[in-house]
C-alpha positions in Angstrom: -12.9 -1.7 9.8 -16.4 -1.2 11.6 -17.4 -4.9 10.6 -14.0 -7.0 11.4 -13.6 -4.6 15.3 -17.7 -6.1 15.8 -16.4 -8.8 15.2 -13.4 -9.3 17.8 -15.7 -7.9 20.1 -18.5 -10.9 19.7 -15.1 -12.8 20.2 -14.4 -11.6 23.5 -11.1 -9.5 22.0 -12.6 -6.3 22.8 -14.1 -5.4 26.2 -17.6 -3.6 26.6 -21.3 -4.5 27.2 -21.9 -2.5 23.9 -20.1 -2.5 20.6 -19.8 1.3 21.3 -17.8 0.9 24.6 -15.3 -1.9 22.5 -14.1 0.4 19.9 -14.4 3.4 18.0 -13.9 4.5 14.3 -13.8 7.9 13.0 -12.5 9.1 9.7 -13.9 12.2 7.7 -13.5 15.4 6.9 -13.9 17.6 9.8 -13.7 14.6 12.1 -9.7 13.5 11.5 -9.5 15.1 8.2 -8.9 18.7 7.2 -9.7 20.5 3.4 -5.5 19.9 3.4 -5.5 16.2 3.6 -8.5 15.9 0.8 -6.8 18.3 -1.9 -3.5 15.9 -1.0 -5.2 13.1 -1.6 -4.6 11.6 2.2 -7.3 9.4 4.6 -7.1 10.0 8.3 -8.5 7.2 10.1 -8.5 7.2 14.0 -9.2 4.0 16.0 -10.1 3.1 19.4 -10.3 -0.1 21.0 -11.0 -1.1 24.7 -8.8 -3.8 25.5 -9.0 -3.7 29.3 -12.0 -1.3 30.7 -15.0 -0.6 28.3 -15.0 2.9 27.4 -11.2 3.7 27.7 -9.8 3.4 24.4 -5.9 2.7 22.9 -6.6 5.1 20.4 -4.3 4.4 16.9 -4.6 6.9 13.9 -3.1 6.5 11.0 -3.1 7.5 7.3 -3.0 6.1 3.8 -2.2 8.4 0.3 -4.8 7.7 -2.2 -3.3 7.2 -5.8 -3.0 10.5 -7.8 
């Protein structure tokens, strides 16, 4: 996710002097997951992107089940 957002921000889709103040990805256990969503087999990803100010994000989460 990390490398296609640095990406769209060389391409001018993401605003920010820094990759940091384009976007934002964060996904983990005690960062958007809990000891619940590992022993259910479920990845929390959150996602910012700046699409009009650097720093202030759209922020999308969203989850996918890993196969049992």
């Amino acid at each position: 996710i990390s490398s296609f957002l640095v990406q769209q921000w060389q391409q001018g889709a993401l605003v920010g002097n820094t990759f940091e103040e384009a976007f934002f990805v964060a996904v983990g256990l005690g960062e958007t997951m809990n000891d619940q969503d590992v022993l259910e087999g479920r990845m929390v990803v959150e996602v910012g992107l700046a699409v009009a100010r650097p720093a202030e994000f759209i922020i999308i989460q969203f989850s996918h089940q890993l196969s049992s």
